[in-house]
N, C-alpha and C positions, 0 to 999 in steps of 0.2 A: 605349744606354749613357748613362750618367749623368754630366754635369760637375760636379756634386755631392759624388762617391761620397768617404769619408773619404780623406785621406791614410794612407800607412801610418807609424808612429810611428817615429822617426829614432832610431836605434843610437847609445850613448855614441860611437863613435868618428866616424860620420857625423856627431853635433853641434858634436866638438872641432874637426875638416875644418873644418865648416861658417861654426865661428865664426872661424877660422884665413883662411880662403881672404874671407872679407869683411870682415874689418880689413886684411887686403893690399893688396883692392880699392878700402879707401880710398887707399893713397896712388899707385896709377894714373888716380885720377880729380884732376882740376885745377878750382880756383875757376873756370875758365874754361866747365868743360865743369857747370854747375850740376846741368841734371839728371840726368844721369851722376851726378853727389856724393851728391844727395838720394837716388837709386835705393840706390847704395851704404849711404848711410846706415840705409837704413829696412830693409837686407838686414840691415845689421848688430844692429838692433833687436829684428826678427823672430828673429834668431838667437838672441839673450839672453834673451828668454822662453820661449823653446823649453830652454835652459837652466834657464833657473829654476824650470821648471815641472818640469821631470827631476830638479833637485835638491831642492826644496820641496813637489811634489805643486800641483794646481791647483785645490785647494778642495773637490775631490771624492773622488778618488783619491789616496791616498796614494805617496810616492815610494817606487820599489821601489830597496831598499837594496843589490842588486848593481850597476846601473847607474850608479847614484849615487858607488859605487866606482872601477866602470870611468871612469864619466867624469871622477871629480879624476885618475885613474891616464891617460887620455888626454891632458888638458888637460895636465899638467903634460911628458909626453914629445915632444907635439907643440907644447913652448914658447908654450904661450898666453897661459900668465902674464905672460911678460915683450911679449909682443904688447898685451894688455889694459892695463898700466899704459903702455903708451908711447902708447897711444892715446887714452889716457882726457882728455887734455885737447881732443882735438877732436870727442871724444864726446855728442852730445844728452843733456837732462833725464834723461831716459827711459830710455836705456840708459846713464847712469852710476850712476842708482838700480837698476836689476837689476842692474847688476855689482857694487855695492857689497853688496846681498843674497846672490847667490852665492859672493862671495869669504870671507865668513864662514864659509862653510858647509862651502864647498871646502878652507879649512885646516884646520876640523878633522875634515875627514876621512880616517880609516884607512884604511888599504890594506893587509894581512899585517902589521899593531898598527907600520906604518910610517906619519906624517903625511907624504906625497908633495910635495904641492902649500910644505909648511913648508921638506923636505929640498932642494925647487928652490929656492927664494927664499934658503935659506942659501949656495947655491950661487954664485946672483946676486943678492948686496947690493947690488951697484947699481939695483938695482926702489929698493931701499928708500930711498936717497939720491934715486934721482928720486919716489919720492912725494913726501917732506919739500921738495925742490927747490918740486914743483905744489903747494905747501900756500900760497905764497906768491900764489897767483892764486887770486882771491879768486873767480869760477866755478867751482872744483873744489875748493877747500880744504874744503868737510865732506865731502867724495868722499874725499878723501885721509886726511885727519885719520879716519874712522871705515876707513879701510882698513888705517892705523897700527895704530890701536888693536885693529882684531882680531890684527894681525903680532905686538904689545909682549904677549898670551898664553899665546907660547912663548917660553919663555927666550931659546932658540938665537938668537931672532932680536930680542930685548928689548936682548941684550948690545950 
């Protein structure tokens, strides 16, 4: 057998899990317990290219257009969105830049000619009072400020 062999490619709903269950895992890990954080941190990482690469394709492959579906239609059911912006200030370089890539992409995506991930957010305006809140910490303010500006796109959520 081979330790080598590919992984097999993770299902929109096994990624929305995935990215869900390791932004949780951050707030059971404590400044105390560092490697524990840092583990967590870099689970969460790995998670969000594993996203983005599902949403944006990875340079070779293009993204295939149902999962891309499926997974704004997971993300938004299994509350990630509002997981993701409450997270994003203790969030790394690294994964506030793939978030801030995906979140673009994720609103404007269709779902049965419904914008899902738009329909959650109008839902929960308070995502949106805490971005503007994080705009004033000046580490995440162009995280936030270009997070705005994909939201101020759609009317619903400009008003």
């Amino acid at each position: 057998f081979s330790f080598f062999k590919p992984s097999r490619p993770k299902t929109p709903p096994e990624v929305a899990k995935a990215i869900k269950d390791s932004l949780n895992a951050l707030d059971t890990k404590t400044v105390a317990e560092v490697k524990a954080l840092e583990k967590a941190m870099e689970e969460v990482e790995k998670n969000f290219v594993t996203m983005r690469c599902m949403l944006s394709g990875d340079g070779e492959v293009e993204p295939n257009v149902e999962q891309v579906s499926q997974l704004a239609l997971e993300i938004s059911k299994e509350d990630v969105i509002s997981l993701v912006v409450h997270k994003l200030p203790i969030l790394g370089w690294e994964a506030r830049k793939d978030l801030v890539h995906c979140w673009s992409i994720l609103l404007k995506q269709q779902v049965d000619s419904k914008y899902c991930c738009v329909e959650y957010i109008e839902k929960h305006l308070e995502l949106l009072d805490f971005l503007v809140v994080c705009y004033d910490n000046k580490e995440i303010a162009l995280n936030c400020g270009n997070m705005l500006r994909e939201c101020i796109k759609f009317p619903s959520l400009a008003q």
